[in-house]
N, C-alpha and C positions, 0 to 999 in steps of 0.2 A: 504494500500500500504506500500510498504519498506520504506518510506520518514515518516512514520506514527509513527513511531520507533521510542522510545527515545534511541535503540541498534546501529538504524543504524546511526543516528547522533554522537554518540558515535566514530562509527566509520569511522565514514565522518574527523570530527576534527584530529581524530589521523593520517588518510592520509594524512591529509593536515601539520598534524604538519611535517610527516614522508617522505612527496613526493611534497608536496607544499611550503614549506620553503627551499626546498633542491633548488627548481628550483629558488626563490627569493635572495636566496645567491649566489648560482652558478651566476647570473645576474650578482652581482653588487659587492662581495668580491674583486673583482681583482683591479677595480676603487676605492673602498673606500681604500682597503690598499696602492693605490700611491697616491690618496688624504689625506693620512696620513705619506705620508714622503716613506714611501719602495718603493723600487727598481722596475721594473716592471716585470725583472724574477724572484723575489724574490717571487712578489707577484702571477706571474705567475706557479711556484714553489707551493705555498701554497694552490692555485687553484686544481692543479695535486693531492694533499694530500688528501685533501678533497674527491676528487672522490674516492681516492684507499683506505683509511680508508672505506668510507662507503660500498666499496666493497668489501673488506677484511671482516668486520663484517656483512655480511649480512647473511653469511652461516649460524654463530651462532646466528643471528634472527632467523632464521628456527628453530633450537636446543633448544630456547626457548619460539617459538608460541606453542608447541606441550610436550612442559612440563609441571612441576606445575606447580599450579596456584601461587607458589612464582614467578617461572622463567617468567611468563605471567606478572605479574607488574614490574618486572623488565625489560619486556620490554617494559611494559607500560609507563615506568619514562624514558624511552632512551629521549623525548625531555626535560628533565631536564638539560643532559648531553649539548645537542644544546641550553638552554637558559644561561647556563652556560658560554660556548663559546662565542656567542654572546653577551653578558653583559661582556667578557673578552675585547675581541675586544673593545666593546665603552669606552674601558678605558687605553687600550695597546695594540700598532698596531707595537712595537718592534717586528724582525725576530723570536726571541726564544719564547718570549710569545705568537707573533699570530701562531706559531707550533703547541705548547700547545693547545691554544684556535680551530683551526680547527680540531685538532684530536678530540676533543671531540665532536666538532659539525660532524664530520662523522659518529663517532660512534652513535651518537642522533639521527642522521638521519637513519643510518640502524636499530636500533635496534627494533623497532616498525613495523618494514616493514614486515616481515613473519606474526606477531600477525595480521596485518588487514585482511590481505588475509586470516590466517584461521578462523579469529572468521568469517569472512563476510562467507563463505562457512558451517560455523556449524549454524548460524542464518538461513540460505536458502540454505538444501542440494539440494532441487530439481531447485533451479535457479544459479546455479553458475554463470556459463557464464554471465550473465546478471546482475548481483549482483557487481561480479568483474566491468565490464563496469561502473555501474555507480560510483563506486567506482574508478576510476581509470578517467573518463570525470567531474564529475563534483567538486572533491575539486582541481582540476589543473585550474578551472575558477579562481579560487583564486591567482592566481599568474599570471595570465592576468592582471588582475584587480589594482594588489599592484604593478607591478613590476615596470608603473610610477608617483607611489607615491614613490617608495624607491629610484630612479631615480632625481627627483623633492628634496625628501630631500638632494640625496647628492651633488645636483648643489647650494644649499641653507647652504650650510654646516652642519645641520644638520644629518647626518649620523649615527652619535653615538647614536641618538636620536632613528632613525630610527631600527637600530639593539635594540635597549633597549624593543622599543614597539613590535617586533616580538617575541624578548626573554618574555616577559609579556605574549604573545599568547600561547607561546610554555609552561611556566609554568600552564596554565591554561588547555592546552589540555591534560598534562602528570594527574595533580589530576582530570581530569572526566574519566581519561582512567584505575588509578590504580585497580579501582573495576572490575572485569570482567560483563558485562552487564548480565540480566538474560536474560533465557532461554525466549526466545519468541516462540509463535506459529510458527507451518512453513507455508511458503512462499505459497501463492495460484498457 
């Protein structure tokens, strides 16, 4: 089966780094930046950014799932760019530096987004459809799951903590993702 694949966990972690962390900060950024002192349009403000960066860059996800295989680890490291962010945040939640630090976390988050969807499609031409699916239902279980734990830490003050150990995730998914997986058999 696709779950048998050390390719397709491969590309389970990257979604998750790439569509499952996006939905555990979209949760909680807006609360931890007024539990850090900012404004609430501010933070509401910083919120808006984050979507339209990761939107903004998502074209050129596309641009680079379908190039070299340089352009491919580079988008492979986009959650570099989000643990980054995150690790900015648990240590600076001023207006201009959490700017900073979301831009980047948009960009971390789009930049990975084309590459899963096309490796998951050249791993299994004859199952797309169903490939994408489970691609797309089961690493968003992940963010059921954390969202109250991330929740729980920031009513505990904790917070910083909390963004640190996602950003540790996020650094871990980017180096299993630099390599492009090999070719596997196709899909039964």
């Amino acid at each position: 089966t696709a779950l048998a694949m050390p390719a397709m966990w491969q590309l389970i972690v990257l979604f998750i780094a790439a569509n499952g962390i996006t939905i555990l900060v979209s949760s909680w950024l807006i609360q931890y930046l007024v539990n850090h002192g900012q404004h609430r349009w501010i933070a509401g403000a910083l919120g808006f950014v984050l979507f339209a960066v990761t939107a903004a860059v998502r074209e050129f996800s596309g641009q680079l799932a379908v190039g070299s295989p340089e352009a491919q680890r580079l988008a492979a490291a986009g959650p570099l760019l989000t643990a980054a962010g995150l690790a900015g945040l648990a240590v600076d939640t001023a207006a201009l530096p959490a700017l900073a630090w979301v831009i980047l976390m948009g960009a971390g988050f789009a930049l990975p987004y084309a590459l899963v969807i096309e490796r998951a499609q050249r791993l299994f031409p004859d199952a797309r459809a169903e490939v994408i699916a489970v691609l797309q239902t089961g690493p968003n279980v992940v963010p059921m799951a954390v969202i109250p734990a991330i929740g729980a830490a920031l009513d505990a003050g904790h917070g910083a903590d909390a963004w640190l150990a996602l950003a540790a995730f996020l650094v871990a998914a980017a180096l299993l993702n630099l390599r492009a997986p090999r070719p596997a058999p196709a899909y039964p």
